[in-house]
C-alpha positions as CSV (number, residue, x, y, z in Angstrom):
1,X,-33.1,17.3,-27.0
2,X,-35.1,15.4,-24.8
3,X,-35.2,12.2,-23.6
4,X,-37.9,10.2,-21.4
5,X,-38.2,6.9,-19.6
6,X,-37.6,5.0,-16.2
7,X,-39.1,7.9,-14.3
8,X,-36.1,10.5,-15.6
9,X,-36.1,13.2,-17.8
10,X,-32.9,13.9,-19.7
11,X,-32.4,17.2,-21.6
12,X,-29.9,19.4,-23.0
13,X,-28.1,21.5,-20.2
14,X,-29.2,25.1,-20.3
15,X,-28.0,28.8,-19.4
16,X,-30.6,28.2,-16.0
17,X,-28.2,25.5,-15.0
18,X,-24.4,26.8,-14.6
19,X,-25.5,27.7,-11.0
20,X,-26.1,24.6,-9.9
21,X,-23.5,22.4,-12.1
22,X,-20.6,23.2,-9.3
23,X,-22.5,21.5,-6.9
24,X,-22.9,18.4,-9.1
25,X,-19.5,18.0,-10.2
26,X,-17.3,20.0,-7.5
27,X,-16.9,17.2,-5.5
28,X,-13.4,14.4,-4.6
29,X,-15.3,11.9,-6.2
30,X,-16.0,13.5,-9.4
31,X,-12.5,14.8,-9.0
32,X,-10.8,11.2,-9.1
33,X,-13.2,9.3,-10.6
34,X,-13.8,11.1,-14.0
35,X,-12.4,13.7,-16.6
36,X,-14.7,16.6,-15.2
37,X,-12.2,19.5,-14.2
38,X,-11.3,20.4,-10.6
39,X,-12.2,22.7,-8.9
40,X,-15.7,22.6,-10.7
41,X,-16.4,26.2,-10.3
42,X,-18.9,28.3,-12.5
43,X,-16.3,29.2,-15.3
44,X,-15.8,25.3,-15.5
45,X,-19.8,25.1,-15.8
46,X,-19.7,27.6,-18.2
47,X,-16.8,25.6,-20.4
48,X,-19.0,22.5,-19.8
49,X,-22.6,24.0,-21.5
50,X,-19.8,25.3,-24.5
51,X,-18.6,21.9,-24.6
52,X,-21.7,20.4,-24.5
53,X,-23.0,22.3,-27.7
54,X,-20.1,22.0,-29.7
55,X,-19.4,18.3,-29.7
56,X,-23.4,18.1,-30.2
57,X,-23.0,20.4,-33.4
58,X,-20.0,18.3,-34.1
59,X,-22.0,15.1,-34.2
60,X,-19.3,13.7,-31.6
61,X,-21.5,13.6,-28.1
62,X,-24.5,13.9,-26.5
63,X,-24.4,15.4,-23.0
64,X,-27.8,15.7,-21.1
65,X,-28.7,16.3,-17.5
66,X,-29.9,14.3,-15.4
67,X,-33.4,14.9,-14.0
68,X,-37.0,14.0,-12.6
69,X,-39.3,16.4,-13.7
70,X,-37.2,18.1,-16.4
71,X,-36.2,20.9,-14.0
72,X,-33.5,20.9,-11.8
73,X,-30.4,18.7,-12.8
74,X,-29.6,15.9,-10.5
75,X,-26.4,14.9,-12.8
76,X,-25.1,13.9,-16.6
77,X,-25.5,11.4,-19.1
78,X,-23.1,11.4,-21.7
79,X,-23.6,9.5,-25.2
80,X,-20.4,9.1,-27.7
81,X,-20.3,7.8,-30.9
82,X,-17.4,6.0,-31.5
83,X,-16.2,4.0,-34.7
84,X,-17.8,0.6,-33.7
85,X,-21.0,1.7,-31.3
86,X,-21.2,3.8,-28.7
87,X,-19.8,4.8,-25.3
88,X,-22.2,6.6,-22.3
89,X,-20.6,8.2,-19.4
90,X,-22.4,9.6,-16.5
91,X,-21.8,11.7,-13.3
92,X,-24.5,12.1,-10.2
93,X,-24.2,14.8,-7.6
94,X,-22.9,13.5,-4.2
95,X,-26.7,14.7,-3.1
96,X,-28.8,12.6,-5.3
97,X,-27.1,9.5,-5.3
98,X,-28.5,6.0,-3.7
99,X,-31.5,6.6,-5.7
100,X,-30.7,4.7,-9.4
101,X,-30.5,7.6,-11.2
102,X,-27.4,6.6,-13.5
103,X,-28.4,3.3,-13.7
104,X,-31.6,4.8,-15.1
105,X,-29.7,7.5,-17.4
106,X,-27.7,4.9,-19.0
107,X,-30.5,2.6,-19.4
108,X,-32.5,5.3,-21.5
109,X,-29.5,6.3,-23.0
110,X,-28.4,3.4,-24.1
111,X,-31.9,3.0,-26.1
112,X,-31.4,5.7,-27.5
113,X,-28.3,4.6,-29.1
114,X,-29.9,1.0,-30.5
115,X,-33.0,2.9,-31.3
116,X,-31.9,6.6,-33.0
117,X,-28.6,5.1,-34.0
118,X,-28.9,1.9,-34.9
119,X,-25.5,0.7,-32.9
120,X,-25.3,-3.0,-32.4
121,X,-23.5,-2.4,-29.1
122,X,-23.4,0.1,-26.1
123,X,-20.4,0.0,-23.5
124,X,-19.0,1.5,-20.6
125,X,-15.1,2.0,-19.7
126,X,-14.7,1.8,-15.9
127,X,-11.9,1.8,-13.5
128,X,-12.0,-2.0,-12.0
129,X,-11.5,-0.4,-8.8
130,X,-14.8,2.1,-8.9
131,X,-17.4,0.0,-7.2
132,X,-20.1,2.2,-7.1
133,X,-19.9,2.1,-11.0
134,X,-19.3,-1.2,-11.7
135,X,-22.7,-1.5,-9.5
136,X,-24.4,1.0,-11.7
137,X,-23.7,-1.2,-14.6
138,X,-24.4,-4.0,-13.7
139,X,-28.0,-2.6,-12.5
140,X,-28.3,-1.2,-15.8
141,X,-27.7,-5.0,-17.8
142,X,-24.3,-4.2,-18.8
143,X,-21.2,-6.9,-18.2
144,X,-17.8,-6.8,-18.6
145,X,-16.3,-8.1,-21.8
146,X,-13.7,-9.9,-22.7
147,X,-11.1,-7.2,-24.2
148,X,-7.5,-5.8,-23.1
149,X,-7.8,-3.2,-20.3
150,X,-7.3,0.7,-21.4
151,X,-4.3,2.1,-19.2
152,X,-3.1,5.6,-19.0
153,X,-3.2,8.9,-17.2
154,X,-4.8,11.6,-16.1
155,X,-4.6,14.6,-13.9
156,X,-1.1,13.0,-12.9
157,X,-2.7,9.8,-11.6
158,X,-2.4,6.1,-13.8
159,X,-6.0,4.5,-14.2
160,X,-7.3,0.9,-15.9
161,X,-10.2,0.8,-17.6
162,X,-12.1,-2.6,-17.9
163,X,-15.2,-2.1,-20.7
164,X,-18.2,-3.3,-20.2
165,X,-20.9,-3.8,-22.9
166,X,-24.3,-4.1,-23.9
167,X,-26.0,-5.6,-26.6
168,X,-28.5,-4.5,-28.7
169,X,-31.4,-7.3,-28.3
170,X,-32.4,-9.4,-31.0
């Protein structure tokens, strides 16, 4: 799969790349911030391209990488179909941020979802405190909507999610 717009190419993750995912996603950041294992070493790469192909055979998610040129991967944009729309997640290596990358990713992802999949809405689920992805959706037209936080845990710490949503335009 392959997916174009905003200057970004975003395609399925391949064999090629397991050697450069731990330097995308081994990083404190990642580590706190999202469900990505850590360490991110190349048996967790290697779990990650598995993962990635199942849940797309299982019609659950869509995981792509992030890129330019449709070479090297700069990061991950993740699609998920959920019962009401669909959620995107995304991660960009420590290297490549400041550049708009995920704002980008989630902005062609999220067409994809109104366009391919005919969902009405698109959200996010965000820790309040993360303001580098709060940024990132606001610069991609998301906004926060007015629904009950998500609490819970995970890898022994407690998180809040606040969701944030985008409509499908008329």
């Amino acid at each position: 799969m392959q997916l174009t717009g905003e200057g970004l190419v975003l395609r399925d993750w391949t064999e090629a790349d397991l050697a450069a995912m731990p330097d995308l996603f081994d990083h404190p950041d990642i580590a706190y911030w999202t469900p990505l294992v850590s360490p991110f070493d190349e048996a967790a790469a290697r779990l990650r391209l598995d993962r990635s192909r199942r849940l797309r055979a299982e019609g659950t998610a869509i995981l792509l990488a992030i890129t330019v040129d449709g070479c090297a991967p700069l990061g991950e944009v993740m699609l998920r179909r959920t019962p009401e729309d669909a959620e995107i997640g995304y991660a960009v290596g420590p290297a490549y941020r400041g550049r708009g990358l995920a704002a980008r990713a989630v902005r062609v992802m999220a067409a994809y979802a109104f366009e391919q999949l005919g969902v009405e809405q698109v959200i996010l689920e965000l820790e309040a405190a993360n303001a580098a992805s709060a940024a990132v959706a606001a610069r991609a037209g998301f906004a926060p909507l007015d629904v009950p936080l998500i609490e819970g845990e995970e890898k022994g710490r407690p998180y809040v999610l606040q969701t944030w949503g985008l409509l499908r335009a008329p």
